[in-house]
N, C-alpha and C positions, 0 to 999 in steps of 0.2 A: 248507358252512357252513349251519346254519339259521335261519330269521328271526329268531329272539328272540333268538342272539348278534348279527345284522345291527344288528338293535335297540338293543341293549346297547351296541357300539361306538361309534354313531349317539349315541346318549345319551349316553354318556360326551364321546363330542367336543363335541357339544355346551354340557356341563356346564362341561369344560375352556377351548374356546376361543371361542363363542362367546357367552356370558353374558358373561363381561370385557371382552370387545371392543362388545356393544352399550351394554355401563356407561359405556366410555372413551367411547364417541361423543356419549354422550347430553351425558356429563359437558362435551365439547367444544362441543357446542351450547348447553349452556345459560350456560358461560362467554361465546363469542359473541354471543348474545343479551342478555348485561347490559352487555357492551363495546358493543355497539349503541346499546341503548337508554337507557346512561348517557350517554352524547356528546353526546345530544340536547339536552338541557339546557346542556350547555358551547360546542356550536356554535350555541348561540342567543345567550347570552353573547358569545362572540366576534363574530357577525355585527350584534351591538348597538354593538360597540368599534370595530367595521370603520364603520360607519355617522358614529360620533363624529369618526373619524377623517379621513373623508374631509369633513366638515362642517370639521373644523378646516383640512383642507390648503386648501380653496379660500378661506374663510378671508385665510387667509395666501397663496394668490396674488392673492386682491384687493389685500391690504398691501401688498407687492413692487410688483406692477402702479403703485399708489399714488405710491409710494417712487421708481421709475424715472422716472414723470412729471414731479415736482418737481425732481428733481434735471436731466433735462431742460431745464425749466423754467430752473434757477438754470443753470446751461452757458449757454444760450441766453441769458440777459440778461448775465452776465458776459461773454462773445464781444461781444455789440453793446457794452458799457462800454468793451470794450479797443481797438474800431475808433474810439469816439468817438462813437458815435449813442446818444444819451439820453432812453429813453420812460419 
């Protein structure tokens, strides 16, 4: 065989299978890349909701906390009512 059919082949495959396969890749990178650098934006949103979120839970275990105390409270003076001692 001589060069320039070596060449020829070479270039034909080329033509054939590797131009669409570095199209496909590039094309998969730069979908990648906007799925990347779109999220950014959204997990800055979310980690703003996380933040509200966790400001609200403790929140509300201060309420509970609150809430158990009193009612502690009301137990505890109704027990002494029922034995008879009256503060």
């Amino acid at each position: 065989m001589e060069i320039e059919s070596v060449i020829g082949v070479l270039t034909g495959f080329g033509l054939v299978v590797v131009v669409p396969l570095v199209a496909i890749m590039l094309a998969h990178q730069r979908r990648m890349a906007a799925l990347i650098h779109g999220d950014q934006g959204q997990n800055s949103k979310l980690a703003e909701r996380i933040d509200r979120l966790q400001v609200e839970v403790e929140e509300l275990r201060g309420l509970v906390t609150d809430q158990v105390l009193r009612i502690d409270d009301q137990r505890a003076r109704v027990n002494r009512l029922g034995q008879g001692d009256e503060r």
